[in-house]
SERORO-93949 format. One record per atom (N, C-alpha, C, CB): residue number from 1; residue in three letters; z, y, x. Coordinates in Angstrom, 2 decimals, padded with zeros to 5 digits. Atoms other than C-alpha are relative to their C-alpha. Last residue first. Glycine has a CB too. Example, Ala and Ser with C-alpha at 12.3 -4.5 7.8 and 13.67 -1.06 7.14 Angstrom:
! SERORO-93949
 num residuo       z       y       x
   2     SER -000.06 -001.19 -000.82
   2     SER  007.14 -001.06  013.67
   2     SER  000.73  001.09 -000.77
   2     SER -001.42  000.46  000.41
   1     ALA  000.00 -001.19  000.89
   1     ALA  007.80 -004.50  012.30
   1     ALA  000.00  001.20  000.90
   1     ALA  001.25  000.03 -000.99
This chain:
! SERORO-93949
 num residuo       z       y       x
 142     UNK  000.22  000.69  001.17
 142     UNK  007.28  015.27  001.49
 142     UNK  000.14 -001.70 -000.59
 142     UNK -001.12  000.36 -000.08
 141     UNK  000.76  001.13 -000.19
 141     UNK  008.27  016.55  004.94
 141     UNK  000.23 -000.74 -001.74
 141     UNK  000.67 -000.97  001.51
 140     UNK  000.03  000.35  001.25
 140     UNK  009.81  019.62  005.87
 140     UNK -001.14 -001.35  000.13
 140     UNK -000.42  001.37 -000.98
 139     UNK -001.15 -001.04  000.68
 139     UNK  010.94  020.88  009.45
 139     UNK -000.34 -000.30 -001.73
 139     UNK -000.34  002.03  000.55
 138     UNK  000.67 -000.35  001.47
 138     UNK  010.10  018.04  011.42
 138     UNK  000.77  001.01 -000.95
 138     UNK -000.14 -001.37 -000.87
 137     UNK -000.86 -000.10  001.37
 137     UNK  011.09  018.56  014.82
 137     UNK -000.99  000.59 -001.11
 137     UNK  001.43  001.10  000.19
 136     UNK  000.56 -000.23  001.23
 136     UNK  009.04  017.65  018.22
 136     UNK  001.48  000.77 -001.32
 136     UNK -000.74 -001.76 -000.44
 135     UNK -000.90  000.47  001.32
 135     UNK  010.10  018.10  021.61
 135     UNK -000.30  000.28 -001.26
 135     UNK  001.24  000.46  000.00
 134     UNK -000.57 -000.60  001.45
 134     UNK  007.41  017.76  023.85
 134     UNK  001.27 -000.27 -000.32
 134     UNK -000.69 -000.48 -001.19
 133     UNK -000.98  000.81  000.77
 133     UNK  006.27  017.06  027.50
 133     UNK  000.70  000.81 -000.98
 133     UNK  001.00 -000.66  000.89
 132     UNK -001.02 -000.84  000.72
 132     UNK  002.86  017.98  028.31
 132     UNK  001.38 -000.61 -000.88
 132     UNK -000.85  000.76 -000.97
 131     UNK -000.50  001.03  000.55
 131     UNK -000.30  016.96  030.26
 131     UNK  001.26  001.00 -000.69
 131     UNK  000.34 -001.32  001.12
 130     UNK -001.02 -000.18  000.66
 130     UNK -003.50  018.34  030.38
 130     UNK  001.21 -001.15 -000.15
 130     UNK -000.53  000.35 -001.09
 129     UNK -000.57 -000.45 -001.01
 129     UNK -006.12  017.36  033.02
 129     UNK  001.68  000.75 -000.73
 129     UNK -001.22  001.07  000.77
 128     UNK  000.03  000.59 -001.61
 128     UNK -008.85  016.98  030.92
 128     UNK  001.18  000.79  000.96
 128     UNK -001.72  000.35  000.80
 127     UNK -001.03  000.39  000.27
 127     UNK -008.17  018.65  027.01
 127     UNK  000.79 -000.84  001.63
 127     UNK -000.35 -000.87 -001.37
 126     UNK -000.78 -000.84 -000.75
 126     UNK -010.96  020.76  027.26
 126     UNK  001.37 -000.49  000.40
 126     UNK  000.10  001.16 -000.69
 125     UNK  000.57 -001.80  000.36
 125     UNK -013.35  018.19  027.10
 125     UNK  001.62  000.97  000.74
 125     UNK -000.22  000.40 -002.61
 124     UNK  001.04 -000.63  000.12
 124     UNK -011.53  014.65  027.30
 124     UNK -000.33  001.55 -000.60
 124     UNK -000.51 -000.83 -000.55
 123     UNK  001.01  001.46  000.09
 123     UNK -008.44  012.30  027.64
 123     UNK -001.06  001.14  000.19
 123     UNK -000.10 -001.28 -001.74
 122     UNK  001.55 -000.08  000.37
 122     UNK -005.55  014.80  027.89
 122     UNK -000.86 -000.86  000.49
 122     UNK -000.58  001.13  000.33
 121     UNK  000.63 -000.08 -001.09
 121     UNK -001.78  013.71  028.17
 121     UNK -001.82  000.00 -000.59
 121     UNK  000.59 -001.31  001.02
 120     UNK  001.60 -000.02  000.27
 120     UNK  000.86  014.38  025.54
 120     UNK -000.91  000.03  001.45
 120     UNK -000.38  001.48 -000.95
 119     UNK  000.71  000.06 -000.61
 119     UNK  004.20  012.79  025.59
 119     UNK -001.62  000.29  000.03
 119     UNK  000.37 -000.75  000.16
 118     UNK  001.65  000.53 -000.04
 118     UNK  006.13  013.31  022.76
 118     UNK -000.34  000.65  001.41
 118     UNK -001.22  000.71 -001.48
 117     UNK  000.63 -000.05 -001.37
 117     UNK  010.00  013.27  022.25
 117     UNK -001.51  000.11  000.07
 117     UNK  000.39 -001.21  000.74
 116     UNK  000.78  000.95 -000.65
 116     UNK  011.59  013.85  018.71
 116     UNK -000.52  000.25  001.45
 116     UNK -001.06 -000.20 -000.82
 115     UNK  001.12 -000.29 -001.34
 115     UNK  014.32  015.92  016.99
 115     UNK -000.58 -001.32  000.44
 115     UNK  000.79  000.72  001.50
 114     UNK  000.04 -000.08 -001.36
 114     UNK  015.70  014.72  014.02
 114     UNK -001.03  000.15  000.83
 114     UNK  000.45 -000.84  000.37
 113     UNK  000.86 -000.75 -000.06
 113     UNK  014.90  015.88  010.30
 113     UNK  000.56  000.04  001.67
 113     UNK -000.09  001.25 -001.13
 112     UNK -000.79 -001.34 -001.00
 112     UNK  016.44  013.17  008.56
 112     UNK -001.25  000.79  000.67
 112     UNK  001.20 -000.71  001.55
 111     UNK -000.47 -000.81  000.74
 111     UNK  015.80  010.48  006.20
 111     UNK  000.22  001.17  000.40
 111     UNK  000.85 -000.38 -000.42
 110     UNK -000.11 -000.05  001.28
 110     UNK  015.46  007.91  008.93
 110     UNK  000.49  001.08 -001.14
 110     UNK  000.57 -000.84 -000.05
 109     UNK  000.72 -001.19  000.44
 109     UNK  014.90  009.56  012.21
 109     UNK  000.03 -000.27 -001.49
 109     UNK -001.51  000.19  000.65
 108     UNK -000.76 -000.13  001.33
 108     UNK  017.86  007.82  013.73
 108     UNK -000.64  001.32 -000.80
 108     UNK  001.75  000.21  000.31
 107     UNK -000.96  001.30  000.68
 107     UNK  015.74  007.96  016.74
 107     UNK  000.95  000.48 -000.91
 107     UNK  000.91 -000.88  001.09
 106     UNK -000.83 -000.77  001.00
 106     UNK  012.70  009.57  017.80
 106     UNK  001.00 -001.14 -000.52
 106     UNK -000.97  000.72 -001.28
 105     UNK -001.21  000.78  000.03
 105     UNK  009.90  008.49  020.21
 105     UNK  001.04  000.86 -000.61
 105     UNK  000.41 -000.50  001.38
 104     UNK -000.93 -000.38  000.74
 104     UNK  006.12  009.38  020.80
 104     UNK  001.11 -000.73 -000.21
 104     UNK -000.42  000.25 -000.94
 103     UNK -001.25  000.96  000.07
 103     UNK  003.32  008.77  022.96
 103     UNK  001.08  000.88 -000.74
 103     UNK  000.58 -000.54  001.60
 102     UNK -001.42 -000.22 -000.14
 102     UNK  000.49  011.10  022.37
 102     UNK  000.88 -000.70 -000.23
 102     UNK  000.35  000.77 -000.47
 101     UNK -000.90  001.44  000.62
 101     UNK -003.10  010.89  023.52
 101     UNK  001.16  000.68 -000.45
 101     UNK  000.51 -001.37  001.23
 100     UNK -001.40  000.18  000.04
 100     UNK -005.63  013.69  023.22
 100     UNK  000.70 -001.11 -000.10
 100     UNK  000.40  000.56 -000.81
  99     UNK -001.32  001.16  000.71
  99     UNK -009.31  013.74  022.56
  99     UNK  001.13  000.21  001.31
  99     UNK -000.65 -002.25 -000.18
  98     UNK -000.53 -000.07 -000.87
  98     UNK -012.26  016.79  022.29
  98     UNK  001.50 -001.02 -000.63
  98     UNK -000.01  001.56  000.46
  97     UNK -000.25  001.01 -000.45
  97     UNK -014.44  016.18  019.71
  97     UNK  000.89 -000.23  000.70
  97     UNK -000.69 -000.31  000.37
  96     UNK  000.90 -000.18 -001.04
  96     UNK -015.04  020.20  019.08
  96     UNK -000.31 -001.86  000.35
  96     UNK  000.81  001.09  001.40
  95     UNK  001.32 -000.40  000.74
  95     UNK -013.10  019.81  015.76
  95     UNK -000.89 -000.12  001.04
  95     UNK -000.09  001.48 -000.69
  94     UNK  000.47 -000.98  000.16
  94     UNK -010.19  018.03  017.49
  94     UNK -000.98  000.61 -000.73
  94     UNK -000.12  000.11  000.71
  93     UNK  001.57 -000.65 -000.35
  93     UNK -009.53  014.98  018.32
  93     UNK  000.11  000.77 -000.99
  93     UNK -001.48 -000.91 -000.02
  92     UNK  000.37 -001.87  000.55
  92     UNK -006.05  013.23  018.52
  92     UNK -001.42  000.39  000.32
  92     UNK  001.02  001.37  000.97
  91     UNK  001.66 -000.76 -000.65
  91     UNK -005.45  009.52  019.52
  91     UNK -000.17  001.55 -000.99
  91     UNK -001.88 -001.42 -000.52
  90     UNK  001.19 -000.65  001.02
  90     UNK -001.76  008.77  018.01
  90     UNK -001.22  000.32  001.60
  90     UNK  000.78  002.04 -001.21
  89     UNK  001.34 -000.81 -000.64
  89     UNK  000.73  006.30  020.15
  89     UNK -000.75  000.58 -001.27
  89     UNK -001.17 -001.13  000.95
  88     UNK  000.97  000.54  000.24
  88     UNK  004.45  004.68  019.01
  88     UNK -001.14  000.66  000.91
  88     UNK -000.13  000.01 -001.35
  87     UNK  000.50 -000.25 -001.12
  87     UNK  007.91  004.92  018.94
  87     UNK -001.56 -000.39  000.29
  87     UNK  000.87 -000.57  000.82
  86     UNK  001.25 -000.16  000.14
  86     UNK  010.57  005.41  016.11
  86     UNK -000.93 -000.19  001.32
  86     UNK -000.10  001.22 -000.58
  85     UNK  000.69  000.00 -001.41
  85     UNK  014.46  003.96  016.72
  85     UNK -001.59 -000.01 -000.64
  85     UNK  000.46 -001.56  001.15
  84     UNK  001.54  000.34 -000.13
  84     UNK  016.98  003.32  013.91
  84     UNK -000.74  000.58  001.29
  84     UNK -000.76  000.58 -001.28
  83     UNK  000.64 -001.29  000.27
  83     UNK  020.80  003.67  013.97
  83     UNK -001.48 -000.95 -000.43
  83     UNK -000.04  001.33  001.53
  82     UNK  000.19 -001.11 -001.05
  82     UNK  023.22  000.99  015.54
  82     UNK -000.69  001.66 -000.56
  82     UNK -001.11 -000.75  001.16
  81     UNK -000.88 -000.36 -000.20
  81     UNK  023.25 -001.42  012.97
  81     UNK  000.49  001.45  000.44
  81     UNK  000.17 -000.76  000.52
  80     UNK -001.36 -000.12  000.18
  80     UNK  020.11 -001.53  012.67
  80     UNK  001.23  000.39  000.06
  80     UNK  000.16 -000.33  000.10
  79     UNK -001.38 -000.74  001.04
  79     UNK  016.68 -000.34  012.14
  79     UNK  001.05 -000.88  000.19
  79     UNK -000.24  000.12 -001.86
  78     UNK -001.13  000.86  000.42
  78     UNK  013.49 -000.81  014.33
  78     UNK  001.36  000.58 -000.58
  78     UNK  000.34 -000.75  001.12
  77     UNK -001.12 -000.46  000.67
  77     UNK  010.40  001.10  013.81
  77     UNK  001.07 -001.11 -000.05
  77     UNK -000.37  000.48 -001.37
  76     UNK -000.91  000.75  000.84
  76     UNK  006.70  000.71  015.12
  76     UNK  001.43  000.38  000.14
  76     UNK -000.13 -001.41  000.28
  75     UNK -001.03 -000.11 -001.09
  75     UNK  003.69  002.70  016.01
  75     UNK  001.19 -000.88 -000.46
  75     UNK  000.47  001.58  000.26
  74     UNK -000.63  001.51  000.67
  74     UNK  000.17  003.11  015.32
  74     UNK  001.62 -000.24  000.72
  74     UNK -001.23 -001.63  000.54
  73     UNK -001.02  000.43 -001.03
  73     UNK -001.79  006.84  015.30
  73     UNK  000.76 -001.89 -000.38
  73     UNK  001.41  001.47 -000.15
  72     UNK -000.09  001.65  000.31
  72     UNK -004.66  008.02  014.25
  72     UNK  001.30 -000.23  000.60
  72     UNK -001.27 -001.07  000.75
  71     UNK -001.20  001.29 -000.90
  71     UNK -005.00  011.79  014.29
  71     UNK  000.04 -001.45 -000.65
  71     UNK  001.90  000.52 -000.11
  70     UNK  000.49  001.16  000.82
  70     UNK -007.67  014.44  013.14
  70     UNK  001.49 -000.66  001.04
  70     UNK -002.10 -000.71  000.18
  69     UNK -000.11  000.99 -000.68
  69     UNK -006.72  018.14  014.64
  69     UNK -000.54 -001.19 -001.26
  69     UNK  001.55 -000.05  000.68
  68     UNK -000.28  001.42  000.98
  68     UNK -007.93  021.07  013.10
  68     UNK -000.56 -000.88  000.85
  68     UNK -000.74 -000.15 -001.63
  67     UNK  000.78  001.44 -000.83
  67     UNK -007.84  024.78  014.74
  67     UNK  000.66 -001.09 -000.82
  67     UNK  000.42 -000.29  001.96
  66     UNK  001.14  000.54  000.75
  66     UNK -006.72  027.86  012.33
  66     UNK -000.63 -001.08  000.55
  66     UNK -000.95  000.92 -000.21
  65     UNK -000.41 -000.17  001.47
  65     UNK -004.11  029.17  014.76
  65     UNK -001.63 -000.47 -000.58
  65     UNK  000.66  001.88 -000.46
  64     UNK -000.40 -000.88  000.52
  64     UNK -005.33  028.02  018.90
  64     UNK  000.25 -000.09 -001.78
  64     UNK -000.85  000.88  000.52
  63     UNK -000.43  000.69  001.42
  63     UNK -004.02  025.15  020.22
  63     UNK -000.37  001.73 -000.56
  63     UNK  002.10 -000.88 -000.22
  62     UNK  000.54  000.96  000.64
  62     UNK -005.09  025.52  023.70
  62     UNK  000.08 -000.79 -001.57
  62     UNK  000.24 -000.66  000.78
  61     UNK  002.08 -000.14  000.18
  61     UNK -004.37  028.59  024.49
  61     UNK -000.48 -001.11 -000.47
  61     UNK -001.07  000.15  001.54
  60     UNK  000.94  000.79 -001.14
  60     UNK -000.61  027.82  023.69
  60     UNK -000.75  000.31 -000.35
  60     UNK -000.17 -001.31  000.32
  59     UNK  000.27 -000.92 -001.28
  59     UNK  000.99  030.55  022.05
  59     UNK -000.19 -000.73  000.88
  59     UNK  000.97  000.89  000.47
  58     UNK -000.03  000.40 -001.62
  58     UNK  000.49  028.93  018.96
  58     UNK  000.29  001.01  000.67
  58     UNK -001.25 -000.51  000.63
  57     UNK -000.50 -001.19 -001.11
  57     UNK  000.76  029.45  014.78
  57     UNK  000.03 -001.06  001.31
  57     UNK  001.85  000.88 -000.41
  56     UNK -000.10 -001.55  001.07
  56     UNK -000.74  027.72  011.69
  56     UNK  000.57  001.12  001.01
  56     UNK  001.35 -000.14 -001.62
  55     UNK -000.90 -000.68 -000.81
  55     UNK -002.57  024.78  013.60
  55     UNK  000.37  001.80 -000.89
  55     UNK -000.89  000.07  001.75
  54     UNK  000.15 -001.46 -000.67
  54     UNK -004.20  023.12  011.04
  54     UNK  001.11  000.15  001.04
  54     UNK  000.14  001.27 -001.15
  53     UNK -000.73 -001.02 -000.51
  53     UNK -003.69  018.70  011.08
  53     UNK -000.89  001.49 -000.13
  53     UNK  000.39 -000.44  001.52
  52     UNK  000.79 -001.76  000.11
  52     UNK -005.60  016.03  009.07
  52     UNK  000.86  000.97  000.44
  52     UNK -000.39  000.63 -001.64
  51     UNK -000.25 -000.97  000.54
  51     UNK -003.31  012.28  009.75
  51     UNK -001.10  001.34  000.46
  51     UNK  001.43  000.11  000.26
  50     UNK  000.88 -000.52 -000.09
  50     UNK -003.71  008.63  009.73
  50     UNK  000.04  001.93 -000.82
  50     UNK -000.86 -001.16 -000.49
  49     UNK -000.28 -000.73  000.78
  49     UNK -000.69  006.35  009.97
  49     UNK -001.47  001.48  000.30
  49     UNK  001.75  000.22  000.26
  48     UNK  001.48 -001.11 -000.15
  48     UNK -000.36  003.32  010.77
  48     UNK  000.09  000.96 -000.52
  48     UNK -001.31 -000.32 -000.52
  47     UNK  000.26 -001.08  000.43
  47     UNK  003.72  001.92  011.11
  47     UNK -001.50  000.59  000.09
  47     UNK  000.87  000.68  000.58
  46     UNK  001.74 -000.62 -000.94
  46     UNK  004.59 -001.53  011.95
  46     UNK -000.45  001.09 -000.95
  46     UNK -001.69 -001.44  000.11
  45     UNK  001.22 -000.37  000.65
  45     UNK  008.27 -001.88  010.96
  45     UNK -001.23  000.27  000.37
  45     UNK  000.15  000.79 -000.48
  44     UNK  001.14 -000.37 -000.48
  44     UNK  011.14 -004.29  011.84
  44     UNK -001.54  000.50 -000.72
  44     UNK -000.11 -000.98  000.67
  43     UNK  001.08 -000.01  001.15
  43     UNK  014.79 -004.45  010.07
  43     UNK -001.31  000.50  000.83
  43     UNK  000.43  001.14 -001.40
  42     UNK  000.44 -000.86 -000.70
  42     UNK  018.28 -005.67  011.36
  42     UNK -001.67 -000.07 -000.54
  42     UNK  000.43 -000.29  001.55
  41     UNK -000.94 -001.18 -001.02
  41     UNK  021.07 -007.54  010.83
  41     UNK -000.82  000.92  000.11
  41     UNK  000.50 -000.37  001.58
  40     UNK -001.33  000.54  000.46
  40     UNK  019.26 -010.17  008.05
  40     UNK  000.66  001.43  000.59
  40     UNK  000.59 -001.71  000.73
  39     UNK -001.02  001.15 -000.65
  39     UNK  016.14 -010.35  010.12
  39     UNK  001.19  000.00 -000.53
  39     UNK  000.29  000.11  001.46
  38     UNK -001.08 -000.17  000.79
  38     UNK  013.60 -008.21  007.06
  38     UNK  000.74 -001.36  001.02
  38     UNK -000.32 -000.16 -001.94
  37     UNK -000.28  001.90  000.21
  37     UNK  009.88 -007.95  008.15
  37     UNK  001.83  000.58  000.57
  37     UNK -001.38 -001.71  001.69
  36     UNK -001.46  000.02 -000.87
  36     UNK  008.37 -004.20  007.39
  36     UNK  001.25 -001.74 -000.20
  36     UNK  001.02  001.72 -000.88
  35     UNK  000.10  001.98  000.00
  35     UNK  004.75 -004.02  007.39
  35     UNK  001.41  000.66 -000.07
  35     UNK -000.75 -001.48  001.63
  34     UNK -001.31  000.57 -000.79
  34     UNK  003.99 -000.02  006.90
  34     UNK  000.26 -001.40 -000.57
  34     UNK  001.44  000.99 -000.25
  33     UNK -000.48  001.27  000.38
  33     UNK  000.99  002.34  005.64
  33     UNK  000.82 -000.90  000.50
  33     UNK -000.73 -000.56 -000.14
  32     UNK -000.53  001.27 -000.42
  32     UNK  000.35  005.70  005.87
  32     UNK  000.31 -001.15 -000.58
  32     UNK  000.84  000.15  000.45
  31     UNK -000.51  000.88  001.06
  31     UNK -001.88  008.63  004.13
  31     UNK  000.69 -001.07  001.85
  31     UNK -001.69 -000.90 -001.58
  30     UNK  000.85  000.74  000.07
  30     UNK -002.62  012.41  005.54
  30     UNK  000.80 -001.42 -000.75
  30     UNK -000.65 -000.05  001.40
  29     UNK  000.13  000.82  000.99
  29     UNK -001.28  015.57  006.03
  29     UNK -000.59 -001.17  000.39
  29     UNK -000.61  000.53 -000.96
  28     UNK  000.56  001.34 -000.65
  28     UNK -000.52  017.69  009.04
  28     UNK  000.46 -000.92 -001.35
  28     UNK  000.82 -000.53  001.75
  27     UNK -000.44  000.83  001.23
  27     UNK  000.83  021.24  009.28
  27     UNK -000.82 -001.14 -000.29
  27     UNK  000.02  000.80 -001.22
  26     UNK  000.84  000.34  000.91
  26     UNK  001.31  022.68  012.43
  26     UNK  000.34 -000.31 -001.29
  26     UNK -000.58 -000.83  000.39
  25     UNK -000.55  000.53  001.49
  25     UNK  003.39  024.76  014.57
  25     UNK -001.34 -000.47 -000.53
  25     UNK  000.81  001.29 -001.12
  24     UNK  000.88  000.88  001.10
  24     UNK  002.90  025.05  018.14
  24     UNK  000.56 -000.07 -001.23
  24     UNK -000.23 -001.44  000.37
  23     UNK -000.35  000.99  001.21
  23     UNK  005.21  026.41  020.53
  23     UNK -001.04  000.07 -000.75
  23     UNK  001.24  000.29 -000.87
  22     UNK  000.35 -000.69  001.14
  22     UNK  004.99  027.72  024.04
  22     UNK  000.32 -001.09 -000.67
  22     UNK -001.36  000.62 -000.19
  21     UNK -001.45  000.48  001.16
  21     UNK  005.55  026.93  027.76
  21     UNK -000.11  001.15 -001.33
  21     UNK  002.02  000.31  001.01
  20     UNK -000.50 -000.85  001.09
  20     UNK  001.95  027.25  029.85
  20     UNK  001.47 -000.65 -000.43
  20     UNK -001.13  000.02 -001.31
  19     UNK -001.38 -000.71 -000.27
  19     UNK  001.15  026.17  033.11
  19     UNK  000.28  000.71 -000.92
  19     UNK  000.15  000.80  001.10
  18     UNK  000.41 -001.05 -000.05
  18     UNK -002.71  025.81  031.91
  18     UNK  001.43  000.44  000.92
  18     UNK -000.45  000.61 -001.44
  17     UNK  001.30 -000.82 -000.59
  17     UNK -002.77  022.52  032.56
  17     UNK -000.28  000.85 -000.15
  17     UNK -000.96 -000.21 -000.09
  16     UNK  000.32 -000.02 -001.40
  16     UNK  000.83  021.62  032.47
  16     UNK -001.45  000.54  000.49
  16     UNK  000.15 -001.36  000.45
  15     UNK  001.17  000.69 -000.37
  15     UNK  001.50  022.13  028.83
  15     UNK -000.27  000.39  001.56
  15     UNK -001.23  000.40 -001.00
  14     UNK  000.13 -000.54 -001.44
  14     UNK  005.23  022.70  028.81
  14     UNK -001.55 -000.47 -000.26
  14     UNK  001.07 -000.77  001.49
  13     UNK -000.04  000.90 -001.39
  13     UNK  006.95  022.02  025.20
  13     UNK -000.75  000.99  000.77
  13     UNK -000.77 -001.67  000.02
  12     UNK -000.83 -000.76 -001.14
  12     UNK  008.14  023.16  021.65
  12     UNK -000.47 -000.89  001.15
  12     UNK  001.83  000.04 -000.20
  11     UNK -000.13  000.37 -001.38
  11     UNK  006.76  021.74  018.94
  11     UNK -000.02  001.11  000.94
  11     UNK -001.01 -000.92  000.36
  10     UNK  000.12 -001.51 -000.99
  10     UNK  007.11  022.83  015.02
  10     UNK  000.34 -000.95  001.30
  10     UNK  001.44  001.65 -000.38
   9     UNK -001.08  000.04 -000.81
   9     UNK  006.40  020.34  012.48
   9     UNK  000.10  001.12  000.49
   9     UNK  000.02 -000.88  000.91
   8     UNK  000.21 -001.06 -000.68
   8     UNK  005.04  020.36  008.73
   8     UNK  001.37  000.12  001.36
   8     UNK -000.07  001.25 -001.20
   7     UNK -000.96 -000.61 -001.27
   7     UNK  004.62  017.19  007.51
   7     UNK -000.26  001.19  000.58
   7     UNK  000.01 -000.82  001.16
   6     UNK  001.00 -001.81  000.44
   6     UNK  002.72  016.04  003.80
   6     UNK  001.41  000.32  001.39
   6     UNK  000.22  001.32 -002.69
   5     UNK -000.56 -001.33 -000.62
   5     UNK  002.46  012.40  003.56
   5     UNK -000.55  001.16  000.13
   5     UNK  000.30 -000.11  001.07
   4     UNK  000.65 -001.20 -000.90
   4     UNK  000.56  010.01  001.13
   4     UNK  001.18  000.88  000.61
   4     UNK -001.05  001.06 -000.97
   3     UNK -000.59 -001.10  000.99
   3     UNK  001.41  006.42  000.51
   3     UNK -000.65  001.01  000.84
   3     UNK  001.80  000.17 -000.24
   2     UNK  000.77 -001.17 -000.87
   2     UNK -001.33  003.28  001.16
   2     UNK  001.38  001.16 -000.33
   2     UNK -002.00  000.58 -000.80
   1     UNK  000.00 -001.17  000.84
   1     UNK  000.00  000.00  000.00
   1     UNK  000.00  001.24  000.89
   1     UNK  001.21 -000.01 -000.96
């Protein structure tokens, strides 16, 4: 079963290839879907999730306002005791084509609006030679 999301984050990080430190805000729709197999103590999820991004504000050059990302991403989710734990990869491209990776990680993100980690490193066009370590936070989310 397909559901639809609706996320608006704000990131904060270092892009290395320009030597920039700035923030990003987007907003980023699209649909996911999730396995989730049930050990008794503890709960495993495979997460796809396919999302349409604007950029509504930057002071990175490279993200400028009105630009639209595409994203794929696949990632999985464990839950017990302890908390939960998010962590996965999206491919990003751009309007121009231009692609992006981003590793990602977040914990006891259930229900909540915890901070996250992301790793971004550039694959192609302008994006070559970029790398950048994030902190994410979701500031609303449908």
């Amino acid at each position: 079963m397909k559901k639809l999301i609706a996320l608006t984050c704000f990131v904060l990080g270092i892009v290395s290839a320009n030597a920039e430190t700035g923030t990003v805000e987007n907003l980023s729709m699209g649909t996911y879907s999730n396995t989730t197999n049930d050990f008794g103590n503890g709960k495993y999820t495979v997460i796809t999730v396919k999302l349409a991004g604007v950029v509504l504000k930057s002071d990175i050059s490279l993200f400028k306002p009105g630009s639209t990302i595409i994203s794929e991403c696949l990632g999985s989710s464990t839950s017990d005791s302890s908390g939960t734990k998010a962590e996965g990869t999206c491919l990003s491209t751009d309007a121009d084509g231009d692609k992006y990776k981003i590793n990602f990680s977040r914990t006891n993100s259930t229900g909540g609006t915890n901070p996250g980690t992301q790793n971004w490193v550039g694959l192609t066009g302008k994006y070559v030679g970029m790398t950048a370590s994030v902190l994410t936070k979701t500031i609303h989310k449908l």
